[in-house]
N, CA, C and O atoms as CSV, one atom per row, in Angstrom:
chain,resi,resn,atom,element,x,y,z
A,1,UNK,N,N,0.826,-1.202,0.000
A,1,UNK,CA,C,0.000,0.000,0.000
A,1,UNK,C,C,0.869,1.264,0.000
A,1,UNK,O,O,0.631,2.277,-0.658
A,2,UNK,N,N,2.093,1.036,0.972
A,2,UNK,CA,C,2.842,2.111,1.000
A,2,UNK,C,C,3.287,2.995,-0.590
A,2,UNK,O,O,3.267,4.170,-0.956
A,3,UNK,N,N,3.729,1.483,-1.303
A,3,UNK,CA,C,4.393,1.549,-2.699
A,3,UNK,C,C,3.694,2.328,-3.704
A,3,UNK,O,O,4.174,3.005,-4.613
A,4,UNK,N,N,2.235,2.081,-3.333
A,4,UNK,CA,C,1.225,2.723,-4.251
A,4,UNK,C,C,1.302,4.545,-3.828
A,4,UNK,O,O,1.337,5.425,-4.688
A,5,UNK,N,N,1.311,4.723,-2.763
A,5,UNK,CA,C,1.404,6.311,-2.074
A,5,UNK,C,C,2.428,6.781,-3.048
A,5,UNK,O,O,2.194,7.525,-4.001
A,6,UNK,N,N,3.530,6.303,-2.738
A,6,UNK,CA,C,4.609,7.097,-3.684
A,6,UNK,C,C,4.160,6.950,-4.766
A,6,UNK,O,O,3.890,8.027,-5.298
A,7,UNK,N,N,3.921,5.973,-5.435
A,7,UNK,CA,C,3.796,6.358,-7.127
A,7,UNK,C,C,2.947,6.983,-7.606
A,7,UNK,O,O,3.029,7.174,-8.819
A,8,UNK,N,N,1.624,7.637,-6.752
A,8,UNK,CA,C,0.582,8.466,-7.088
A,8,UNK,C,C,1.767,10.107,-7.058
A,8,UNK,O,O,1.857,10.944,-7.957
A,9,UNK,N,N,2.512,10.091,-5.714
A,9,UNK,CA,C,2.983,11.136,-6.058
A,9,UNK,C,C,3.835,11.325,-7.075
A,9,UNK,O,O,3.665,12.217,-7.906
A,10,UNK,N,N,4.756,10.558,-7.094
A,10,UNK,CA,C,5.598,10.491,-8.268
A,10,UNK,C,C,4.941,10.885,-9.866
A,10,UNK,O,O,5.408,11.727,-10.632
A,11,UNK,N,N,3.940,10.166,-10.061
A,11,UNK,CA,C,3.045,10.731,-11.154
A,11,UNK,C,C,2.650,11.806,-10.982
A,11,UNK,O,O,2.782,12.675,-11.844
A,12,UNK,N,N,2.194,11.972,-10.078
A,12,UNK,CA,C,1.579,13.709,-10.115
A,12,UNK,C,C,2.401,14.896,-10.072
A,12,UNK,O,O,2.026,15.991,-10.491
A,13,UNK,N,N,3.603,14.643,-9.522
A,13,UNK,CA,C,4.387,15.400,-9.494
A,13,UNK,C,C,5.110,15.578,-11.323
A,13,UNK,O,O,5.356,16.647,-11.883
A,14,UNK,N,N,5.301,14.170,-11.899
A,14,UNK,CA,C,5.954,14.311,-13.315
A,14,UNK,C,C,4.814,14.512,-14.366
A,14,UNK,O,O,5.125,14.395,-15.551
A,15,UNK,N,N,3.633,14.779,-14.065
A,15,UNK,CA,C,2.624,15.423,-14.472
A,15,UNK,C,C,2.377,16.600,-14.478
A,15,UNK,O,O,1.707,17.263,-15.269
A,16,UNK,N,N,3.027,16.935,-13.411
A,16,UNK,CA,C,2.667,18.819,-12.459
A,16,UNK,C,C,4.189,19.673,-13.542
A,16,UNK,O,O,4.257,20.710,-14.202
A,17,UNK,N,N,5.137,18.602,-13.234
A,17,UNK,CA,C,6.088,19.608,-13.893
A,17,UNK,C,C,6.470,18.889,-15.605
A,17,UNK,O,O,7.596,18.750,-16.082
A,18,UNK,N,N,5.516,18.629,-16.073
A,18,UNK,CA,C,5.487,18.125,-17.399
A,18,UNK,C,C,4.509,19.502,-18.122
A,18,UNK,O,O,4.816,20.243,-19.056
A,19,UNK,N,N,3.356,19.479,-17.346
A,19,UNK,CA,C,2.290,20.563,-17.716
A,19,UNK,C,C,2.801,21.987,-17.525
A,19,UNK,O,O,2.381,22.956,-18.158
A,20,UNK,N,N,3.687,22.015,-16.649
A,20,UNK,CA,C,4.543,23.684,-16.327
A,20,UNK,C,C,5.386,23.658,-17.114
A,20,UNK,O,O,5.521,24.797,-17.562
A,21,UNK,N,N,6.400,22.638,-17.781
A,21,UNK,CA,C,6.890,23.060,-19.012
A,21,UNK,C,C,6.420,22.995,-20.326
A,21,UNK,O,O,7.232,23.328,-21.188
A,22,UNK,N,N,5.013,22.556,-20.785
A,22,UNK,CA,C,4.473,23.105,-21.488
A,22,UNK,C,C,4.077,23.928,-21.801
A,22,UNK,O,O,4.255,24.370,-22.936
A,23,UNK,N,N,3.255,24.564,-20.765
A,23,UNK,CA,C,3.276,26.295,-20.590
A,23,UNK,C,C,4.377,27.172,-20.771
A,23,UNK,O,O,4.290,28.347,-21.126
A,24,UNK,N,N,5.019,26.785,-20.610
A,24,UNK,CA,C,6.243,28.054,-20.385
A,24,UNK,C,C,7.081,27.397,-21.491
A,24,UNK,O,O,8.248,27.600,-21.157
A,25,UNK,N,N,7.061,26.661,-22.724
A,25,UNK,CA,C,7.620,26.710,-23.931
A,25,UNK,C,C,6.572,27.310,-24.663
A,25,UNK,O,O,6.754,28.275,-25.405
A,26,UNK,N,N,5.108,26.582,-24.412
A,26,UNK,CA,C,4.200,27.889,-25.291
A,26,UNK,C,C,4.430,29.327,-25.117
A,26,UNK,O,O,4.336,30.194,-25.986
A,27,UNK,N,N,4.765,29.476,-23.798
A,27,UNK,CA,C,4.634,31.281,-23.670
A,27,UNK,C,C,5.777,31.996,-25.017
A,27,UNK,O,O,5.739,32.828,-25.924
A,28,UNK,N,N,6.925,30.812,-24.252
A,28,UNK,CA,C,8.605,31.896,-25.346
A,28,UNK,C,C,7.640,31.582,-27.118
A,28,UNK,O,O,7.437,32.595,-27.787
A,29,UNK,N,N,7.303,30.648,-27.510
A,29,UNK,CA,C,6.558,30.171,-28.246
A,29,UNK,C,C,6.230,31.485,-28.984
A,29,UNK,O,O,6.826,31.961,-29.950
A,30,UNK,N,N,5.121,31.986,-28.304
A,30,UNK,CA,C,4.437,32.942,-28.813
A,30,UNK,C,C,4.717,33.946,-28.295
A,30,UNK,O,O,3.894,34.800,-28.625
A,31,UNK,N,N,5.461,34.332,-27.633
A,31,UNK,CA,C,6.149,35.575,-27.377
A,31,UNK,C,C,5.509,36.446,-26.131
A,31,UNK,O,O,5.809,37.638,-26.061
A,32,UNK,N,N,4.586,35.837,-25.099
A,32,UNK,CA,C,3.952,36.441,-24.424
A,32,UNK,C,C,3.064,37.230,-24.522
A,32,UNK,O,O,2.858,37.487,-25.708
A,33,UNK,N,N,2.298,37.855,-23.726
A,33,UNK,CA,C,1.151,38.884,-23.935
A,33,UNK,C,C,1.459,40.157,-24.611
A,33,UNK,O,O,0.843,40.794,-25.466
A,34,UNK,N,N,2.959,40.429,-23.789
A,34,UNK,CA,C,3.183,41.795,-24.645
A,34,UNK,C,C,4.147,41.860,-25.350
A,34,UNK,O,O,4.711,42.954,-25.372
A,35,UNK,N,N,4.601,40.975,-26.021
A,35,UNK,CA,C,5.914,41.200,-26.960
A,35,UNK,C,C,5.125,41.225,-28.541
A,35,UNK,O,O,4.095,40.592,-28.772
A,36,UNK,N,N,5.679,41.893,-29.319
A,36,UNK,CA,C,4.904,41.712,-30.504
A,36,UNK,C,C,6.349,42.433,-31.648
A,36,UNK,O,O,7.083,43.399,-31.439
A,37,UNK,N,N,6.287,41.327,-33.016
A,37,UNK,CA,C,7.433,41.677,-33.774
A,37,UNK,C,C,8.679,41.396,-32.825
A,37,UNK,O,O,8.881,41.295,-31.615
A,38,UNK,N,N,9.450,41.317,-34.073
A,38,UNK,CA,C,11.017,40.738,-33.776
A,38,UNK,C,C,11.650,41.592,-32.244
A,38,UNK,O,O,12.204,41.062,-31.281
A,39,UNK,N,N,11.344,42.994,-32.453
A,39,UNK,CA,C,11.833,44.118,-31.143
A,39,UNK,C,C,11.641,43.416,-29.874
A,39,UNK,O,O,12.440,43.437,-28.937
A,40,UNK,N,N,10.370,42.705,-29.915
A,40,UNK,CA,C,9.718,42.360,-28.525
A,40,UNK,C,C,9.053,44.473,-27.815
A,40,UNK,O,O,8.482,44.953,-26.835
A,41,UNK,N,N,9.588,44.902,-28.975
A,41,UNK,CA,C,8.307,46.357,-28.053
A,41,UNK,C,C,7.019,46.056,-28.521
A,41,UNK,O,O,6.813,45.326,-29.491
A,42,UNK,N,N,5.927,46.744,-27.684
A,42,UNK,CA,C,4.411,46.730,-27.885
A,42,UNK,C,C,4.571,47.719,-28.508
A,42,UNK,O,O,5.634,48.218,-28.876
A,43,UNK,N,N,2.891,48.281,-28.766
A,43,UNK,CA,C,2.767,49.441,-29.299
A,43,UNK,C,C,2.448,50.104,-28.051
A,43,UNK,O,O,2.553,51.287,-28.375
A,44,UNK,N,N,2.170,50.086,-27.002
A,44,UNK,CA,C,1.950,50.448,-25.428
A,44,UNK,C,C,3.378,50.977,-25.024
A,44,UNK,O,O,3.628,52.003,-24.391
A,45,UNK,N,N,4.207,50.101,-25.503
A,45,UNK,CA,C,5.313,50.909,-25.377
A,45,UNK,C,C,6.311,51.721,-26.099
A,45,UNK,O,O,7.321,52.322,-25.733
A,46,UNK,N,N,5.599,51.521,-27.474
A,46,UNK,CA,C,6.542,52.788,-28.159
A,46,UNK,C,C,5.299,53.930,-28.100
A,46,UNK,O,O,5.573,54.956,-28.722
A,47,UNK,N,N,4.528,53.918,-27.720
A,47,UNK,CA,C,2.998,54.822,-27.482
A,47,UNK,C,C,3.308,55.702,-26.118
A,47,UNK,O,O,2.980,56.888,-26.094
A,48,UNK,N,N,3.873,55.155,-25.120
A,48,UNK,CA,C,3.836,55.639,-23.931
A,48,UNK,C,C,5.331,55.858,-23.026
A,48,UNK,O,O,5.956,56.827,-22.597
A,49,UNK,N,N,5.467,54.610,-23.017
A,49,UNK,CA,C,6.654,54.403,-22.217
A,49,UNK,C,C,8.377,55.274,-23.170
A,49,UNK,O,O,9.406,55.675,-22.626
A,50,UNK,N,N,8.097,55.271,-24.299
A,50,UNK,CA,C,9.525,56.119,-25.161
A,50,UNK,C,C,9.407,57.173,-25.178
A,50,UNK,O,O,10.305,57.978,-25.426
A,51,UNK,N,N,7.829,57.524,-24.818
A,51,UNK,CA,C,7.489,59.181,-25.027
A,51,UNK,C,C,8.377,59.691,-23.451
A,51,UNK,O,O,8.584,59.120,-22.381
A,52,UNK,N,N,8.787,61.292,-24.115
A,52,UNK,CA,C,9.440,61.800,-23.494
A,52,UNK,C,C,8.390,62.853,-22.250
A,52,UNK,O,O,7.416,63.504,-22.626
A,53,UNK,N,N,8.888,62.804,-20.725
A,53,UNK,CA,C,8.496,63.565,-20.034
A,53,UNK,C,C,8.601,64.870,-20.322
A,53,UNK,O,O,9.670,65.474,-20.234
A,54,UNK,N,N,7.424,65.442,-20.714
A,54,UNK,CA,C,7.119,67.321,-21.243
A,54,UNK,C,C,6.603,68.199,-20.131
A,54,UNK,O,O,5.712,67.775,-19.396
A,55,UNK,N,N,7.043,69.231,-19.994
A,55,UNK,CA,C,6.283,70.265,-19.277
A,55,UNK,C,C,5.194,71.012,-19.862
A,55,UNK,O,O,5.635,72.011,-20.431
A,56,UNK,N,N,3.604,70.879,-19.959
A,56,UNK,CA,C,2.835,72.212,-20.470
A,56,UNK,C,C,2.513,72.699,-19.447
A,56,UNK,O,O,2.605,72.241,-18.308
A,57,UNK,N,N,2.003,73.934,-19.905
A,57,UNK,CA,C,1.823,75.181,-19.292
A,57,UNK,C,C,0.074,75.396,-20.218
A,57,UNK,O,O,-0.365,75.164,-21.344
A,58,UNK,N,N,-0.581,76.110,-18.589
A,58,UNK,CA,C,-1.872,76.257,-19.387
A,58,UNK,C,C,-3.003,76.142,-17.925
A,58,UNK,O,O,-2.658,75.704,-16.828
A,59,UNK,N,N,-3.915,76.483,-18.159
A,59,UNK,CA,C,-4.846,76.853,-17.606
A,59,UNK,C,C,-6.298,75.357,-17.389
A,59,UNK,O,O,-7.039,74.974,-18.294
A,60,UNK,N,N,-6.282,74.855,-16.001
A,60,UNK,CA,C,-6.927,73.735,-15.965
A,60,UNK,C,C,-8.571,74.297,-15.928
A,60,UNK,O,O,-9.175,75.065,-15.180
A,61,UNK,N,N,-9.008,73.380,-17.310
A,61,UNK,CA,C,-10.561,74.032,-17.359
A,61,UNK,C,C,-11.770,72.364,-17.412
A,61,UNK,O,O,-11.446,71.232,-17.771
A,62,UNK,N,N,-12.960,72.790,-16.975
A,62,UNK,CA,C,-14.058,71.852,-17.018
A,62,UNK,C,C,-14.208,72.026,-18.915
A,62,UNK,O,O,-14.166,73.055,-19.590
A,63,UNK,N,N,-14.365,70.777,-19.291
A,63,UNK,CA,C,-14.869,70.808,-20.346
A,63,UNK,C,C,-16.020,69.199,-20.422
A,63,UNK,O,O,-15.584,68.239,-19.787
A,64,UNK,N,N,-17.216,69.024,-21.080
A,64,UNK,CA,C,-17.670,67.946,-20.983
A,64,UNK,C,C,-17.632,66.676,-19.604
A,64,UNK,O,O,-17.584,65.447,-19.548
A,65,UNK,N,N,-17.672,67.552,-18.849
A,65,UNK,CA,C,-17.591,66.811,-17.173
A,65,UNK,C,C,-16.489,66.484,-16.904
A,65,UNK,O,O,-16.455,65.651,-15.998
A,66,UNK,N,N,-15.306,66.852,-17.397
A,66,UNK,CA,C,-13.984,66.146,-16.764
A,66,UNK,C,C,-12.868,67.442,-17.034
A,66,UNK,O,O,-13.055,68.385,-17.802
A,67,UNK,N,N,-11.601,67.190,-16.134
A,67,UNK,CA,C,-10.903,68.570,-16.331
A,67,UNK,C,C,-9.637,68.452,-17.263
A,67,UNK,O,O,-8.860,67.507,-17.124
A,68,UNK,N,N,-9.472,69.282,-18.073
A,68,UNK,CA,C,-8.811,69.267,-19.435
A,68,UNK,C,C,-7.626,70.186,-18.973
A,68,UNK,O,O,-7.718,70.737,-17.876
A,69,UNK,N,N,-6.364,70.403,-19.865
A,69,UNK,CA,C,-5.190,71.513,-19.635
A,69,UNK,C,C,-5.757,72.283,-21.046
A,69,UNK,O,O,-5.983,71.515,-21.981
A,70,UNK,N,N,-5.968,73.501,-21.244
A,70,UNK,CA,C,-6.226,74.306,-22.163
A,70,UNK,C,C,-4.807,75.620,-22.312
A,70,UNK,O,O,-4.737,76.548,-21.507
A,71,UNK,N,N,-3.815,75.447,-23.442
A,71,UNK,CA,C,-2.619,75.889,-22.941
A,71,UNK,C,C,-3.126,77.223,-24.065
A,71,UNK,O,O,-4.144,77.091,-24.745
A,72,UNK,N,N,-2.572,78.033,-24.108
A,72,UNK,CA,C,-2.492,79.380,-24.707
A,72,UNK,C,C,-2.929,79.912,-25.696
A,72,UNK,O,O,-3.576,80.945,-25.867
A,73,UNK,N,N,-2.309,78.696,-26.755
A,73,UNK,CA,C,-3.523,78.736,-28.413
A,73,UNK,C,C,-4.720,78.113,-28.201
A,73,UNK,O,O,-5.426,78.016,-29.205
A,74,UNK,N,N,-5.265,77.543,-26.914
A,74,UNK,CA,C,-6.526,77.255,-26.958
A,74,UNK,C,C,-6.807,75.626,-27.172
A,74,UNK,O,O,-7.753,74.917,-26.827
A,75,UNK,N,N,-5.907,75.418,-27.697
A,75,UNK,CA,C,-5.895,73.578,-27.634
A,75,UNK,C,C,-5.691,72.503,-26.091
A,75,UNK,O,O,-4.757,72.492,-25.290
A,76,UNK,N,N,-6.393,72.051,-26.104
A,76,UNK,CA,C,-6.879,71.401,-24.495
A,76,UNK,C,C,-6.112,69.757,-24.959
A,76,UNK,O,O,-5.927,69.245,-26.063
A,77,UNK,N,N,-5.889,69.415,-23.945
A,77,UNK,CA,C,-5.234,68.131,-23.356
A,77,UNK,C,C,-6.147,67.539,-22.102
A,77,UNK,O,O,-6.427,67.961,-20.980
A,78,UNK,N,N,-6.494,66.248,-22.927
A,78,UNK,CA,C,-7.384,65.496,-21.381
A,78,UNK,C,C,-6.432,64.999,-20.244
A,78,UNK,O,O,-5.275,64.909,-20.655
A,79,UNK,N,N,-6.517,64.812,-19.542
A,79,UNK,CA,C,-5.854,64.548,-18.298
A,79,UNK,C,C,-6.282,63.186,-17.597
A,79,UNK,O,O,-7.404,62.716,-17.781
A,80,UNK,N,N,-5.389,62.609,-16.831
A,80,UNK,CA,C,-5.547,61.336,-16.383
A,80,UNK,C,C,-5.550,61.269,-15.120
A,80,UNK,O,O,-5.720,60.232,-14.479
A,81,UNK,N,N,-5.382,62.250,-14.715
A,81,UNK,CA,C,-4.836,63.026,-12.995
A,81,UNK,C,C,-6.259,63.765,-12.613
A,81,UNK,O,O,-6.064,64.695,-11.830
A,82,UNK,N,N,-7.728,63.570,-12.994
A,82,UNK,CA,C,-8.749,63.839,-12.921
A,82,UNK,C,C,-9.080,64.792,-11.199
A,82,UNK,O,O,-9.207,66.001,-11.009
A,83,UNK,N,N,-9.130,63.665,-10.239
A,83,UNK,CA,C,-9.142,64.173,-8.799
A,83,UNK,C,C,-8.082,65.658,-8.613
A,83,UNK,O,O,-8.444,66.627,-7.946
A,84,UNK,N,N,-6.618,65.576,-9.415
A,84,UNK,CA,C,-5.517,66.147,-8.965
A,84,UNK,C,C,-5.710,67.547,-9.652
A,84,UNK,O,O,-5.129,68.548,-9.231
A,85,UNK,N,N,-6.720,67.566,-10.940
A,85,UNK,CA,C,-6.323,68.147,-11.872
A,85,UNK,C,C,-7.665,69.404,-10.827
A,85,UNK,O,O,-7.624,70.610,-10.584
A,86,UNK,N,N,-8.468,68.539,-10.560
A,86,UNK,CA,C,-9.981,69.659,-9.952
A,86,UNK,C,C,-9.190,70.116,-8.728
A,86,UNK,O,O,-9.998,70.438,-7.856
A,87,UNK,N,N,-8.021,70.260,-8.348
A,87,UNK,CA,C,-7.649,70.675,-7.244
A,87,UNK,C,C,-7.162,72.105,-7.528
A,87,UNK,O,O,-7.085,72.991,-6.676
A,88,UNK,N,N,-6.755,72.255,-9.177
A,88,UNK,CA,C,-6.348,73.271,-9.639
A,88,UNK,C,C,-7.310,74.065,-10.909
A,88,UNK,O,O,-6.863,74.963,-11.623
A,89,UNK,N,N,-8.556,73.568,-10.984
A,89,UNK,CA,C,-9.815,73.923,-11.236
A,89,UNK,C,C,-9.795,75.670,-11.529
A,89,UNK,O,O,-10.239,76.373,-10.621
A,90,UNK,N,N,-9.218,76.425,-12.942
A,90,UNK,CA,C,-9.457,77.571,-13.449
A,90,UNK,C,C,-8.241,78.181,-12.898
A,90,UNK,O,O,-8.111,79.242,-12.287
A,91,UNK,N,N,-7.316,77.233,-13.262
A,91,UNK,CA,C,-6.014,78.005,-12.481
A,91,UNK,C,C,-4.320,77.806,-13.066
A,91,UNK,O,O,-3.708,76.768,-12.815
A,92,UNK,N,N,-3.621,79.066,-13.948
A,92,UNK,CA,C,-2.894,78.272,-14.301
A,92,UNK,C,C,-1.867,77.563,-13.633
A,92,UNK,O,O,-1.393,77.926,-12.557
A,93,UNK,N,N,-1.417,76.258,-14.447
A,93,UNK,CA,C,-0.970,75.577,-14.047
A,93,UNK,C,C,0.472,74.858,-14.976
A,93,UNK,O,O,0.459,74.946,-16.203
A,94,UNK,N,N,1.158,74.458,-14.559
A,94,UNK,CA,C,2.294,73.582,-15.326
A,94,UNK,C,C,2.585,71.785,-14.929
A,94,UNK,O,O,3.233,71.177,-14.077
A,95,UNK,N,N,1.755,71.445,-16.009
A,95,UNK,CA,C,2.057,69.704,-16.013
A,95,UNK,C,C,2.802,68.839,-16.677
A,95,UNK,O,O,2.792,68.627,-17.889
A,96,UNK,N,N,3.584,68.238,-15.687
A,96,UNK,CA,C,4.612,67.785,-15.988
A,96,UNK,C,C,3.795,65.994,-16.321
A,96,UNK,O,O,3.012,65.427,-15.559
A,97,UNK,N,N,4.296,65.482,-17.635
A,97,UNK,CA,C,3.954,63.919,-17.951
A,97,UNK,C,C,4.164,63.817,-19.473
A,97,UNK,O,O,4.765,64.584,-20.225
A,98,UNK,N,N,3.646,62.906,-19.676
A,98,UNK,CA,C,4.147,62.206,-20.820
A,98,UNK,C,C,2.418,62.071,-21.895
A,98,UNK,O,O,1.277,61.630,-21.753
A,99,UNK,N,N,3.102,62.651,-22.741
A,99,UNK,CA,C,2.059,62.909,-23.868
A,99,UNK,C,C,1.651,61.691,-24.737
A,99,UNK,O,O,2.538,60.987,-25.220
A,100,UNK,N,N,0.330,61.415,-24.957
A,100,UNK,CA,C,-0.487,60.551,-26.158
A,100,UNK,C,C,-1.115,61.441,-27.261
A,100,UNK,O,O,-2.228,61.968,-27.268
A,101,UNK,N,N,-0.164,61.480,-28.160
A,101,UNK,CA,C,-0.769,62.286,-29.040
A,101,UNK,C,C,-2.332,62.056,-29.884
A,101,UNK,O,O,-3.151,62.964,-30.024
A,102,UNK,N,N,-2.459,61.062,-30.241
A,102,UNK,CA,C,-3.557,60.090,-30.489
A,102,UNK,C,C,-4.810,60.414,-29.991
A,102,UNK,O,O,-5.811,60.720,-30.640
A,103,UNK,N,N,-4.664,60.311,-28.636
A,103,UNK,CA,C,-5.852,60.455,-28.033
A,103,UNK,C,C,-6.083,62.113,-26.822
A,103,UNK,O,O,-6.944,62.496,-26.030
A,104,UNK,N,N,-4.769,62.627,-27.324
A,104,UNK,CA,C,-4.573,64.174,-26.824
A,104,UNK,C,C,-4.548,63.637,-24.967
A,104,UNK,O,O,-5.175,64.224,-24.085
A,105,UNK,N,N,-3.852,62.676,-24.801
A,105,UNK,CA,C,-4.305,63.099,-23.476
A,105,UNK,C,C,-2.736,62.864,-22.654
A,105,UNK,O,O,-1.985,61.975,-23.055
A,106,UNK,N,N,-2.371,63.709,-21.541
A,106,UNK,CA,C,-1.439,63.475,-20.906
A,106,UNK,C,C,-1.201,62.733,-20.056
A,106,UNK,O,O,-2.254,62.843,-19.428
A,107,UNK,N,N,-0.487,61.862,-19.381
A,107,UNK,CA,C,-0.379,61.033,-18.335
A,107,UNK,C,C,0.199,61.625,-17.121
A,107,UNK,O,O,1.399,61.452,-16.906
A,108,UNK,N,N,-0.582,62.361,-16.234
A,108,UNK,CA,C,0.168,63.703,-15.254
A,108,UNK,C,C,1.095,62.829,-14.250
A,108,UNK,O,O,0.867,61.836,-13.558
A,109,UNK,N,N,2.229,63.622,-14.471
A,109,UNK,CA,C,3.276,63.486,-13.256
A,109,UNK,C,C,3.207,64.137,-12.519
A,109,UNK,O,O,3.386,63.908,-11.322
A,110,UNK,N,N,2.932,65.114,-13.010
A,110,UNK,CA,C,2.943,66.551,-11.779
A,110,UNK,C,C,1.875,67.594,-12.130
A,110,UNK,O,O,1.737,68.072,-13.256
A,111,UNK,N,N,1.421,67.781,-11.472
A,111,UNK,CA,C,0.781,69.479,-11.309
A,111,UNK,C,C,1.412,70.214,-10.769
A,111,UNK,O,O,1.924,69.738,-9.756
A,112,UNK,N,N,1.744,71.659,-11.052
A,112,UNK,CA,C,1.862,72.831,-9.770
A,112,UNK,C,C,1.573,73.935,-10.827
A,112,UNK,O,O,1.624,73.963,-12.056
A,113,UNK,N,N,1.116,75.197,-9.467
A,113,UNK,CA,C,0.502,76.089,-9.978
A,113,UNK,C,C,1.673,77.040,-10.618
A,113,UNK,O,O,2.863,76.722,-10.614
A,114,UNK,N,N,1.207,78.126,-11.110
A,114,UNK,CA,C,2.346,78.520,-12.010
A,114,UNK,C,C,2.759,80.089,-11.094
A,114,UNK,O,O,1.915,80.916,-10.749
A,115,UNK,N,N,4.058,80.181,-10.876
A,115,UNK,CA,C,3.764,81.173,-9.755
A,115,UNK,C,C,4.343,82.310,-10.807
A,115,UNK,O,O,5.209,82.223,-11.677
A,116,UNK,N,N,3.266,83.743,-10.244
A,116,UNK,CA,C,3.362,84.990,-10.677
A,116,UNK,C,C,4.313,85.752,-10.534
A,116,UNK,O,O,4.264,86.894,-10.993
């Protein structure tokens, strides 16, 4: 009876790590969730992560229920910093983050107000 105990584990165990290296040759396989093309970059990351940290300057305004950066010529930037951004609600301001041009919207690093 004893003999039988071990060999259930023994199987299950060269079962357990038979099925974990299947997985994990499919993954390199297909390159994972986010690798895509020979680079292994996403488009998430030549979209976001290569973009360079910018400073605008500009005046935080309500537009369509949410608060936008509206900089000098009048062109607005949505904001992702929503809570942070109503803190500075009609006030100029300088935000520091990283730009999506695409979808106009900034990824805020920073707020501060712009001193006179």
């Amino acid at each position: 009876m004893r003999d039988t105990f071990w060999q259930f584990i023994k199987r299950d165990l060269s079962l357990g790590l038979l099925l974990s290296a299947l997985v994990f040759v499919s993954a390199l396989a297909w390159g994972g969730p986010f690798l895509t093309g020979s680079s292994g970059v996403t488009a998430w990351q030549a979209r976001y992560h290569h973009s360079r940290v910018t400073t605008f300057n500009g005046t935080i305004v309500s537009s369509n229920g949410e608060f936008v950066l509206r900089d000098s010529s009048g062109k607005t930037y949505r904001l992702d910093g929503q809570q942070n951004a109503q803190l500075f609600a009609d006030k100029e301001v300088k935000v520091t983050g990283r730009l999506n041009n695409e979808a106009s919207l900034i990824h805020v690093k920073r707020i501060e107000p712009v001193k006179a």
